[in-house]
N, C-alpha and C positions, 0 to 999 in steps of 0.2 A: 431405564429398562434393566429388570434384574439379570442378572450372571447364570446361565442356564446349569442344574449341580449333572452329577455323575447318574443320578435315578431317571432323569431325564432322556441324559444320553443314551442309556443302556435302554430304556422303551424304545427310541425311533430307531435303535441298533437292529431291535430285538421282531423291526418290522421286515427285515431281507431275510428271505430265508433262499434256502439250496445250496447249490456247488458255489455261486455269486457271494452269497451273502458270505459263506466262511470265508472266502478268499476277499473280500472286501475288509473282513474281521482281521483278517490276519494281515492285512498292509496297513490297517489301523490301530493295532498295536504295536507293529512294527512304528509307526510314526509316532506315537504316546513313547515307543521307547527312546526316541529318540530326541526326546525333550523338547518344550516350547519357553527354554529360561531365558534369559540375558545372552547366552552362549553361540544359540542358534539364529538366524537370520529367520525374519517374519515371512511368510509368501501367502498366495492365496489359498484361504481354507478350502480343502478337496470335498464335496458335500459326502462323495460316494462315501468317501473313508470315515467321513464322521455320522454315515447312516443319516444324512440329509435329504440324498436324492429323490429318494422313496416318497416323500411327505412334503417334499417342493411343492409341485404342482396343487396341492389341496389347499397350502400354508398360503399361498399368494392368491390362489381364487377365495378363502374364507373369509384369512386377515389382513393379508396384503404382503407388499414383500419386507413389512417394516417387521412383520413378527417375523419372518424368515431370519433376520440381519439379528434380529434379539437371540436368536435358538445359538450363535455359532459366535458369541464375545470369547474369546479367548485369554486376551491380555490387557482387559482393561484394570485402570488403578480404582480399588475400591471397589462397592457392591452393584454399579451403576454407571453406563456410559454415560458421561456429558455431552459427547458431540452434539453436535447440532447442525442443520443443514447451514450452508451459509447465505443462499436469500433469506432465510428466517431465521438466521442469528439477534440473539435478542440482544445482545452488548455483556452477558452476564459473565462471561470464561475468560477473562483478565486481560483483554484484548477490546477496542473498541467498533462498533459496526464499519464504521468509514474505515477503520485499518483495514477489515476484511472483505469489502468489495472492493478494496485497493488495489491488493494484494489476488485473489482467489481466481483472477481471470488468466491470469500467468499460467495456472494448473493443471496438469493434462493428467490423462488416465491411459495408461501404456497399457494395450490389447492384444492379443493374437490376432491376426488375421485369420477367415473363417474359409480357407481355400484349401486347408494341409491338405485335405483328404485328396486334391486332384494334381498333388506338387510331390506327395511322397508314398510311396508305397505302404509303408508304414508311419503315418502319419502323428501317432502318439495318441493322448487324451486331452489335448490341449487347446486344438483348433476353435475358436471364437471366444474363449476363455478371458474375462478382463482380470489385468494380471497385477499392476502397481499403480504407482504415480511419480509424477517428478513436476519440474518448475524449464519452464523456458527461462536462457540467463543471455540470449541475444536474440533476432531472428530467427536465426535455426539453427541453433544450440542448445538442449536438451538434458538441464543433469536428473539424477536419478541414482540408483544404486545399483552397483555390480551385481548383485546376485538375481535380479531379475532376470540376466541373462545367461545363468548358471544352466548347466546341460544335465544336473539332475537338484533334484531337492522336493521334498515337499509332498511326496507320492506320486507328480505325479512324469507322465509321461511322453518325453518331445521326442520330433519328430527322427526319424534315423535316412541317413544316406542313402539313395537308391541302391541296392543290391548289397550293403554291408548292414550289420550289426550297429556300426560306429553313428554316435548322435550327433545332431547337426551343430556346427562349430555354434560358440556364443555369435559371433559375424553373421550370423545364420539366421541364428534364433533372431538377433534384432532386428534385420532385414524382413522379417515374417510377421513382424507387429505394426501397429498404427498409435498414433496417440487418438485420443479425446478429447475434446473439449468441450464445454456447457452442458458437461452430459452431468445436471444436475435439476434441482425442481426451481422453480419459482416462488417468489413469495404468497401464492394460492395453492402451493402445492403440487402443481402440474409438470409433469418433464418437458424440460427444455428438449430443442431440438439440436442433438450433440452436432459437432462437425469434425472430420476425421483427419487426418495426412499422417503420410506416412514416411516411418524411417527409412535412412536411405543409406547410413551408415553408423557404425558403433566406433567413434573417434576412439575412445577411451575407454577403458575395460580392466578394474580391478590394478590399477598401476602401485605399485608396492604395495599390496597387498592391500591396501583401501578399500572398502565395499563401498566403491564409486562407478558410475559410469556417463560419459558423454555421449549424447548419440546430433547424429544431424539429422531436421527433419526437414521432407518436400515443402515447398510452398510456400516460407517465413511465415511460419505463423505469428511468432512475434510480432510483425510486423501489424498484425490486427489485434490480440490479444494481449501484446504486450508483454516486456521481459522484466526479473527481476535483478537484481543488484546484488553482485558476489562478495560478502563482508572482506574486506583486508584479515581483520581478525576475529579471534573466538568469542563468543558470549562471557559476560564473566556470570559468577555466582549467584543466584537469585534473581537475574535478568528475568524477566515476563517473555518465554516464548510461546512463537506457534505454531500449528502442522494444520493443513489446510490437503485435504486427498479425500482419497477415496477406498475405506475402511471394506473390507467385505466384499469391495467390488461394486458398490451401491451410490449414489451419484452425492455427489463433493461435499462433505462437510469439515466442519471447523473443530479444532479445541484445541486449549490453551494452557499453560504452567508454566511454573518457574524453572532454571536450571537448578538441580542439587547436586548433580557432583561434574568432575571430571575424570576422566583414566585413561592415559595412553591415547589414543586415538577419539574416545569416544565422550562425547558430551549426553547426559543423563536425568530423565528428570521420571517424578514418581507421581504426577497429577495429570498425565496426558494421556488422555485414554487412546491404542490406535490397536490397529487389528491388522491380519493381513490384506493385501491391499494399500496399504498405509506406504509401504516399503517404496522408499524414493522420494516419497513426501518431502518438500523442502521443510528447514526447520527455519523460521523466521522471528530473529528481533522485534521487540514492541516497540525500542522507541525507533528504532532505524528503520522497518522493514528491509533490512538485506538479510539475503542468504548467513547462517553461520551453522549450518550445516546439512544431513541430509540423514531421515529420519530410518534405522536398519533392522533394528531389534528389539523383541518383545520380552518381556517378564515379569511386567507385571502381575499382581493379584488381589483377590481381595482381604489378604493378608498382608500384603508387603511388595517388596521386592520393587525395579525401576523398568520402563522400558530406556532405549536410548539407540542415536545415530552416530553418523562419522560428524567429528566438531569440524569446523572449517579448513583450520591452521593443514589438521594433518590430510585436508584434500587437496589445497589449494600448492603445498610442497611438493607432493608428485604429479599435478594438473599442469602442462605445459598451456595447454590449452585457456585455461582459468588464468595461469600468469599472463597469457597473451591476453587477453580479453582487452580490444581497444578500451577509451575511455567514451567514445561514440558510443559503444554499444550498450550504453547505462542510460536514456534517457526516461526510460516509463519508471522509473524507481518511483518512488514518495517524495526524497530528498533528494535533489543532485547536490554537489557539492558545491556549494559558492566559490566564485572567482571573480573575486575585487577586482575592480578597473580603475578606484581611487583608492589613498586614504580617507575615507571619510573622516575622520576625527583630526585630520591637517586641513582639508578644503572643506569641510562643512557646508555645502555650496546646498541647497534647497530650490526645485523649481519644480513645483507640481503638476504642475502644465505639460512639461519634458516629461518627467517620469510617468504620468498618466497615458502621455504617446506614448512610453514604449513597453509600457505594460501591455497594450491591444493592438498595437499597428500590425504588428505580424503576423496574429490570428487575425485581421478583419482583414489584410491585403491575401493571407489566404483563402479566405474565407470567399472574398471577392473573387479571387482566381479559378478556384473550384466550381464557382459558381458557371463560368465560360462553357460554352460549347467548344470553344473551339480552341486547339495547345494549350491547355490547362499547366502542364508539367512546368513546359516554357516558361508563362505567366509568375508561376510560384517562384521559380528562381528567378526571374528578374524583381518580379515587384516586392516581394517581402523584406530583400536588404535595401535595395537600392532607394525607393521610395520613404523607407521608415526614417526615423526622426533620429536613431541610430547614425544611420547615414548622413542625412540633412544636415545634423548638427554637430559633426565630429569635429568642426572646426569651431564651435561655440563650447569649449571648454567650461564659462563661466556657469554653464547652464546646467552642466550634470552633476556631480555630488551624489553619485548613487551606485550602490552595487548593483553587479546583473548578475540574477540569479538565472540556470538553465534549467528547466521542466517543461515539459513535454506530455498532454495526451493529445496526440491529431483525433483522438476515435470523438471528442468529445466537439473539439474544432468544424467535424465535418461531419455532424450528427451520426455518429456512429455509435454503437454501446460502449461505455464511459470505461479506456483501460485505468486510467489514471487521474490526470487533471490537465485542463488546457496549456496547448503552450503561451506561458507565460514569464517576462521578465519584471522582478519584484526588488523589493528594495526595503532594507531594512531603518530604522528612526534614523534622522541626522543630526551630527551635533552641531553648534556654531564652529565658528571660526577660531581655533587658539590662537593664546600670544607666538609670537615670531615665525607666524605663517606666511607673512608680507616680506619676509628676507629671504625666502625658498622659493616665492610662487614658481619662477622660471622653471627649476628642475622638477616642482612638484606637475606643473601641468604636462612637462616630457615625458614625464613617468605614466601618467592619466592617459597620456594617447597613446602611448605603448604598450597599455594593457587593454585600453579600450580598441586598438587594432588585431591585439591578440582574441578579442575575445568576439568579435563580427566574423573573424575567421573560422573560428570554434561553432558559430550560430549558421555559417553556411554549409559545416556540416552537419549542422542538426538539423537546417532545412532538409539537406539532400536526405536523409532519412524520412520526413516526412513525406517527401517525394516516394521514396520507396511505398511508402505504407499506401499514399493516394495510386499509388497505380495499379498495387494487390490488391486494394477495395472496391476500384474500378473494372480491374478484371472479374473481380465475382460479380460484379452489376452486370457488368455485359455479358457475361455467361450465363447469368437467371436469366435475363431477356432473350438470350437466346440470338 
């Protein structure tokens, strides 16, 4: 969709007229003056200010809201957005489809709440306004960017203190919003039916100066939706990223580029097209999918110039939060990180039989337990470790030769919309048997059940997690029903 020029603007400008429209004029140049480069932080476009308002309501009953979102590109690279929605991502923007329904259910749409008006006297111009995006990175932990929460920018208007002048704290502002979620179309093109919760507190907010922010939301959404995986480190150079949000305010799409530079703080690239609204967008690794950083500023054009966010390194330095992040709370990633239970290339041990049990025992003993009317919860914690072959055959050393890999989707286990991939334990090729394995076996099978103890301990706390998730999915069942 082409880049809307300045002859454009100044027609649907030149449609306000009176006392309004000059004073609309003059907070819109006021905002032209105050640059949309690399310098400034991206937020949502104000329509009134860019003489949008006027010509909404015609633009979406003639053309839809798709020419609306074409009339107000601001910052994309080149002559032409590439985004795309992401149920109808075609695989084309250097990212593949399976990364991006992987990924894109993590993604929420941070909103005002549409109450201001009966909460403040002066309630600003803001109330119902969808405002950014960000990525869930536990249950109910929420990153995103500082300046969403900023108490001025952008033209426009938040809310002020009952009986003072003074604007409501950022603490404030976030407590006043909601996330989104699925608030996007279908691969027919139809809107989903979003689902909401809401912030409940702003952890984290701009800590050295970072345009970061954590917030906690009601409900673990996570816990249905699924979290993403906070990188240890930066993207390096030409790495394939990608930013997954919601551009304009307009429901979830995708696009993708490499990294071209870095500076101080910020990682950079000049092929991703994003708009306001974009602002909190996680920026996501192609071969990882983890977090490596969060997407903040526009500057692009169709001349030049880069958009770019905060790189990971310098959010993860002042995130006490991020440092803490259990290793529990990484399950819906793409990848979790393997943790050997053998050497495989000393015991080269092979039994297909074994590994094929414990590739499915724990989804099918869940699956069965779910299945119960009756202590479901119960059911899953006893049968899933104790019954499995995990179990059974911990004292049959001879029989495993295999790593256990940890992943995790329950949504897919318990027919629910797919966060991830089922829980499942995998196992990579095995080798034979080397020379002078038969003068070690003793300390080598010590070693094997030592990790292989360590790591049943680790899976009953990824059950308890599932646990969580089965009882948040059950609670929305029995709240539909009534």
């Amino acid at each position: 969709m082409a880049k809307s020029d300045e002859s454009k603007r100044g027609a649907r400008a030149g449609r306000l007229e009176g006392e309004e429209a000059q004073a609309q004029r003059k907070r819109m140049d006021e905002a032209a003056a105050s640059g949309s480069g690399p310098s400034d932080p991206m937020l949502m476009p104000h329509l009134e200010l860019l003489g949008l308002r006027s010509v909404l309501t015609e633009s979406v009953a003639d053309q839809g809201e798709e020419d609306l979102y074409a009339e107000i590109l601001e910052s994309i690279c080149g002559a032409t957005d590439d985004s795309q929605p992401v149920e109808q991502y075609d695989g084309t923007l250097g990212v593949t489809r399976e990364f991006v329904n992987t990924h894109q259910r993590a993604v929420a749409q941070v909103q005002w709440n549409d109450n201001l008006g009966g909460l403040y006297t002066n309630p600003g111009s803001v109330s119902g306004h969808r405002w950014g995006t960000g990525t869930m990175i536990s249950r109910d932990l929420f990153l995103t960017c500082g300046h969403l929460f900023d108490q001025t920018g952008g033209g426009w208007e938040r809310p002020r203190q009952n009986g003072t002048s003074n604007i409501i704290s950022p603490q404030q502002i976030a407590t006043n919003m909601h996330l989104n979620f699925d608030y996007q179309v279908d691969q027919n093109g139809n809107l989903r039916q979003e689902q909401s919760f809401a912030i409940t507190e702003l952890v984290e907010y701009r800590l050295g100066g970072v345009d970061m922010a954590i917030c906690r939301i009601a409900g673990n959404p996570g816990a249905i939706y699924g979290w993403t995986q906070v990188s240890q480190t930066d993207a390096a150079l030409d790495d394939m990223l990608c930013i997954i949000g919601h551009p304009a305010g307009v429901p979830k799409r995708v696009e993708a580029g490499p990294a071209t530079d870095f500076s101080g703080v910020q990682v950079r690239y000049n092929d991703i097209d994003t708009l306001g609204g974009n602002s909190g967008s996680g920026i996501l690794q192609a071969t990882t999918g983890s977090l490596v950083g969060v997407h903040t500023n526009g500057g692009c054009t169709a001349e030049g110039g880069f958009n770019y966010g905060m790189r990971i390194s310098s959010i993860r330095n002042v995130s006490p939060t991020i440092q803490n992040l259990r290793t529990t709370d990484k399950p819906l990633i793409d990848d979790i990180v393997t943790r050997p239970s053998f050497d495989q290339a000393k015991l080269g041990f092979s039994d297909k039989a074994v590994i094929d049990d414990i590739r499915t025992s724990v989804v099918q003993d869940l699956r069965t337990s779910l299945s119960r009317d009756k202590a479901p919860v119960q059911d899953v914690r006893k049968t899933a470790l104790q019954d499995s072959p995990v179990h059974k055959r911990v004292t049959d050393v001879k029989s495993a030769g295999f790593d256990l890999r940890r992943d995790i989707d329950p949504g897919r286990a318990m027919n629910l919309p797919p966060a991830s991939r089922p829980f499942v334990l995998s196992t990579p090729h095995h080798a034979p048997v080397g020379p002078g394995v038969e003068g070690s076996a003793s300390s080598q099978y010590e070693s094997g059940l030592a990790s292989l103890a360590e790591e049943i301990e680790a899976q009953q706390q990824v059950l308890e997690i599932l646990v969580d998730q089965y009882e948040a999915v059950l609670a929305e069942y029995q709240q539909l029903l009534g």
